[in-house]
C-alpha positions in Angstrom: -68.8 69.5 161.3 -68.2 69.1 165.1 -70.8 71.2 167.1 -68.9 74.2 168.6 -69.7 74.7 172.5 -69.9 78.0 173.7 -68.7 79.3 177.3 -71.2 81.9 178.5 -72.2 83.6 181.7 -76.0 84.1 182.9 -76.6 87.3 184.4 -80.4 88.6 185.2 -81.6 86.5 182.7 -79.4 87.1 180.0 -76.9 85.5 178.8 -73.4 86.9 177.5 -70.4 85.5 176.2 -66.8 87.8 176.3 -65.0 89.0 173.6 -62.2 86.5 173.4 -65.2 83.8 173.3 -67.0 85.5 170.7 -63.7 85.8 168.5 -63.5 82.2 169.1 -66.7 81.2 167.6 -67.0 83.6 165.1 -63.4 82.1 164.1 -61.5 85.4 164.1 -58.6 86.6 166.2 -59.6 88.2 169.4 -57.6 91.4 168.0 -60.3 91.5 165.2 -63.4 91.5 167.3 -61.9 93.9 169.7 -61.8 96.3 166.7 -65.4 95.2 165.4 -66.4 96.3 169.4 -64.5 99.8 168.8 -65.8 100.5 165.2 -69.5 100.2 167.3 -70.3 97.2 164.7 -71.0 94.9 167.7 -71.9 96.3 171.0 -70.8 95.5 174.4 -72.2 95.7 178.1 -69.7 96.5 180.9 -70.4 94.8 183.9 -68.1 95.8 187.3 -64.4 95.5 185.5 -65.5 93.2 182.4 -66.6 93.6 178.8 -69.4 90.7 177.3 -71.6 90.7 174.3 -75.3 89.5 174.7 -75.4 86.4 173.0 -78.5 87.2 171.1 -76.8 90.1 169.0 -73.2 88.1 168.9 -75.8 85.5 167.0 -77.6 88.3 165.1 -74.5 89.7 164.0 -72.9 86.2 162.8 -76.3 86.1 160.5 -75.6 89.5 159.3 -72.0 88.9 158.9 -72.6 85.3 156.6 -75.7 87.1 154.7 -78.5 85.6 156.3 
């Protein structure tokens, strides 16, 4: 299996990744994870005007979610 790159933005130390690029690399539609976000099953942070995901609980919930 090809290794999957992953677009994410650094910010104070942290790195995040967006929704649509979370939905990407979970392999789900990027209608899905907007409603994973609004069912509070994935939190996000809101910085200025945009939504991202820490990419340490998009990874902790990708374990969850394949039963690791």
């Amino acid at each position: 299996m090809a290794q999957q790159t992953l677009e994410t933005w650094l910010i104070n130390r942290q790195e995040y990744v967006t929704p649509k690029e979370a939905a990407r690399w979970l392999g789900i539609h990027h209608k899905t994870i907007l409603n994973i976000i609004l069912d509070g099953k994935l939190p996000v942070v809101r910085i200025e005007s945009r939504q991202f995901i820490e990419l340490d609980v998009l990874k902790a919930y990708e374990d969850r979610r394949r039963g690791r």
